[in-house]
C-alpha positions in Angstrom: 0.0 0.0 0.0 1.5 3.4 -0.4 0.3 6.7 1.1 -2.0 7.8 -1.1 -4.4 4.1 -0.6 -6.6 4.0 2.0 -6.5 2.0 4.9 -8.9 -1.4 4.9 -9.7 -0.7 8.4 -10.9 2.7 8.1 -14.9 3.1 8.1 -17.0 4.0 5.3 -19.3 6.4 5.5 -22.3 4.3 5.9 -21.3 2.5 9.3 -22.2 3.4 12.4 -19.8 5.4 14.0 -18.3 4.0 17.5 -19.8 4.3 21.0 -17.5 6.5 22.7 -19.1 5.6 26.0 -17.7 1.8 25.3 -14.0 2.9 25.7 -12.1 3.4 28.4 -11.6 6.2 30.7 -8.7 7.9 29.8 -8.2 8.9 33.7 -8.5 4.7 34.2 -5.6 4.6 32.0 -3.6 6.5 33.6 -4.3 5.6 37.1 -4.0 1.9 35.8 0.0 2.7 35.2 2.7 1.8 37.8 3.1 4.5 40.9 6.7 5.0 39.3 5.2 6.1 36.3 2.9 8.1 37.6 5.4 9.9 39.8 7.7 10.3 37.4 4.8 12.3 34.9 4.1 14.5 37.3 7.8 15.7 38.6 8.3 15.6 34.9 5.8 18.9 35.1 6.9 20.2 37.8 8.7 23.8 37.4 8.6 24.8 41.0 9.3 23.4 44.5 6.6 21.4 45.4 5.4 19.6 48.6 5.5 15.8 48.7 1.6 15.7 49.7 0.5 17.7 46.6 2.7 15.1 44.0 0.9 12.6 45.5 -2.3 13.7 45.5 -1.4 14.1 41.4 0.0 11.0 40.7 -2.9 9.2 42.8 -0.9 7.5 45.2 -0.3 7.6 49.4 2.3 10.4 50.2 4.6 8.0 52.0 5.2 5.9 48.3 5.7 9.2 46.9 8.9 10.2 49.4 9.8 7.0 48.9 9.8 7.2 44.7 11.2 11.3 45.1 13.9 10.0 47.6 15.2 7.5 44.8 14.5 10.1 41.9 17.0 12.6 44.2 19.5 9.7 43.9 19.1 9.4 40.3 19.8 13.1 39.9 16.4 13.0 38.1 14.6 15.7 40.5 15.8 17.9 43.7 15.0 17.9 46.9 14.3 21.2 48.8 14.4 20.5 52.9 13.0 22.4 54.6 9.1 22.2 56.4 7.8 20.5 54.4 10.0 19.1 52.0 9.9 20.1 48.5 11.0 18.6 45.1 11.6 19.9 41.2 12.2 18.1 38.0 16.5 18.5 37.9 16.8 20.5 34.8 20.6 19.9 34.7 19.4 16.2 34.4 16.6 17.0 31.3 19.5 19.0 29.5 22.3 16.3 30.2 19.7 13.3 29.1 18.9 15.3 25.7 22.4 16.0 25.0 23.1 12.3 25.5 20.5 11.4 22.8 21.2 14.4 20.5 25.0 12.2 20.7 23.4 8.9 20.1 21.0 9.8 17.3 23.4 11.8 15.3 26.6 11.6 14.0 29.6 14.8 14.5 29.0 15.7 11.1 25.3 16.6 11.6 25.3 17.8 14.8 28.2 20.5 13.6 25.6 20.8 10.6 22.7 21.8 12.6 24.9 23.6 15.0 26.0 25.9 12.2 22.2 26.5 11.0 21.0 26.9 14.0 24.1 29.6 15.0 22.9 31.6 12.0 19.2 31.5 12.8 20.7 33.1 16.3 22.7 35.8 14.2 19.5 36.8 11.9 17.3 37.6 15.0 20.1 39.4 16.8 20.2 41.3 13.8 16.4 41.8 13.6 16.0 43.0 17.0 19.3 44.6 17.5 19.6 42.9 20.8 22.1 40.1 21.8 19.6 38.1 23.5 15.8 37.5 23.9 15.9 38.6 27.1 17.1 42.3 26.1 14.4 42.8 23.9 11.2 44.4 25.4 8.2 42.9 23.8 6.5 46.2 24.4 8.2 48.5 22.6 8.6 45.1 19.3 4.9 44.7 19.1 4.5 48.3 18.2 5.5 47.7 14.8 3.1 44.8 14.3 1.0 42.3 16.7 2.4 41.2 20.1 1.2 37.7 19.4 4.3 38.0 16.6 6.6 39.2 18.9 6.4 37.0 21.5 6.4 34.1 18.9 9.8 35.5 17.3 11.4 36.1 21.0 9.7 32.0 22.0 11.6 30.7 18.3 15.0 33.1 19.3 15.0 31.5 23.0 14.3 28.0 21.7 17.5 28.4 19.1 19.5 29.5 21.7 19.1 26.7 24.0 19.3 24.1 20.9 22.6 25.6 20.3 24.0 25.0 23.6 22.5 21.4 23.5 24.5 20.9 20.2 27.5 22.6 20.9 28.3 20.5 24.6 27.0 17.4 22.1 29.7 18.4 19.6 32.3 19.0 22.1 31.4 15.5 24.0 31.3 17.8 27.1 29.5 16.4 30.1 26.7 18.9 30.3 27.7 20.9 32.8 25.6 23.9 31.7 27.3 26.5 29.7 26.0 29.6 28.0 25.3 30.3 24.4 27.8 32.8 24.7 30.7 30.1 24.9 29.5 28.1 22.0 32.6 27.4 19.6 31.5 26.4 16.5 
């Protein structure tokens, strides 16, 4: 079959269509998956300290399994751990950037990643130019949506941030650095 053939399990348009009241509860599905799992999803989402009981309660499990799961994740390097009263954890970002510089290595070979690298190092240099700033964070979104919609601007400061922090991925993925986080100034490319 190629891509332009249809399917032979696809409905026509004279049967009946399904009863979405037959199918599973998509909460049922997820509360059906292991307490690691679980756990692991909703650190995953976390972008702030938060307290053990209020993980828990997310990942629908008894706060005691869930200092026991964020304990191990700690270890791991995977979240950290603020003590204090109570005790607060975060997803480890150091962790997220090290694990996708990892697989940027694994997917890609030195010749590519200096490839992208490059493009991506000149998509940097074009906004720069554009907004006459050195980085997204000098630019006020203010006084840039004056000369068309804000909804542009902040899209066009989101894609100049995003570049920036693909370029350090590549760059410590080039350099087979561990990923002790840099700054896109110190990219070498």
């Amino acid at each position: 079959m190629d891509i332009t053939e249809t399917p032979d399990d696809i409905p026509g348009p004279d049967e009946e269509p399904p009863d979405f009241g037959d199918w599973e509860d998509p909460e049922t599905l997820l509360k059906d998956r292991p307490i690691r799992e679980r756990l692991l999803d909703v650190i995953m989402q976390t972008r702030e300290p938060t307290k053990v009981a209020v993980i828990a309660e997310q990942a629908d499990c008894d706060t005691e399994t869930a200092r026991e799961y964020l304990e191990w994740f700690t270890t791991m390097g995977i979240v950290r751990e603020h003590p204090g009263r109570p005790v607060r954890y975060e997803r480890n970002e150091s962790y997220l950037f090290w694990r996708r510089v990892e697989q940027i290595r694994e997917a890609y070979s030195e010749e590519e990643i200096v490839s992208e690298l490059t493009d991506t190092v000149e998509a940097i240099a074009e906004y720069r130019e554009q907004f006459d700033a050195e980085t997204p964070g000098e630019v006020s979104l203010v006084e840039v949506s004056r000369d068309g919609t804000i909804e542009d601007a902040w899209e066009a400061l989101s894609t100049w941030k995003t570049l920036e922090r693909r370029a350090e991925m590549l760059d410590h993925a080039r350099q087979g650095e561990d990923a002790s986080r840099g700054s896109v100034d110190s990219i070498n490319a």
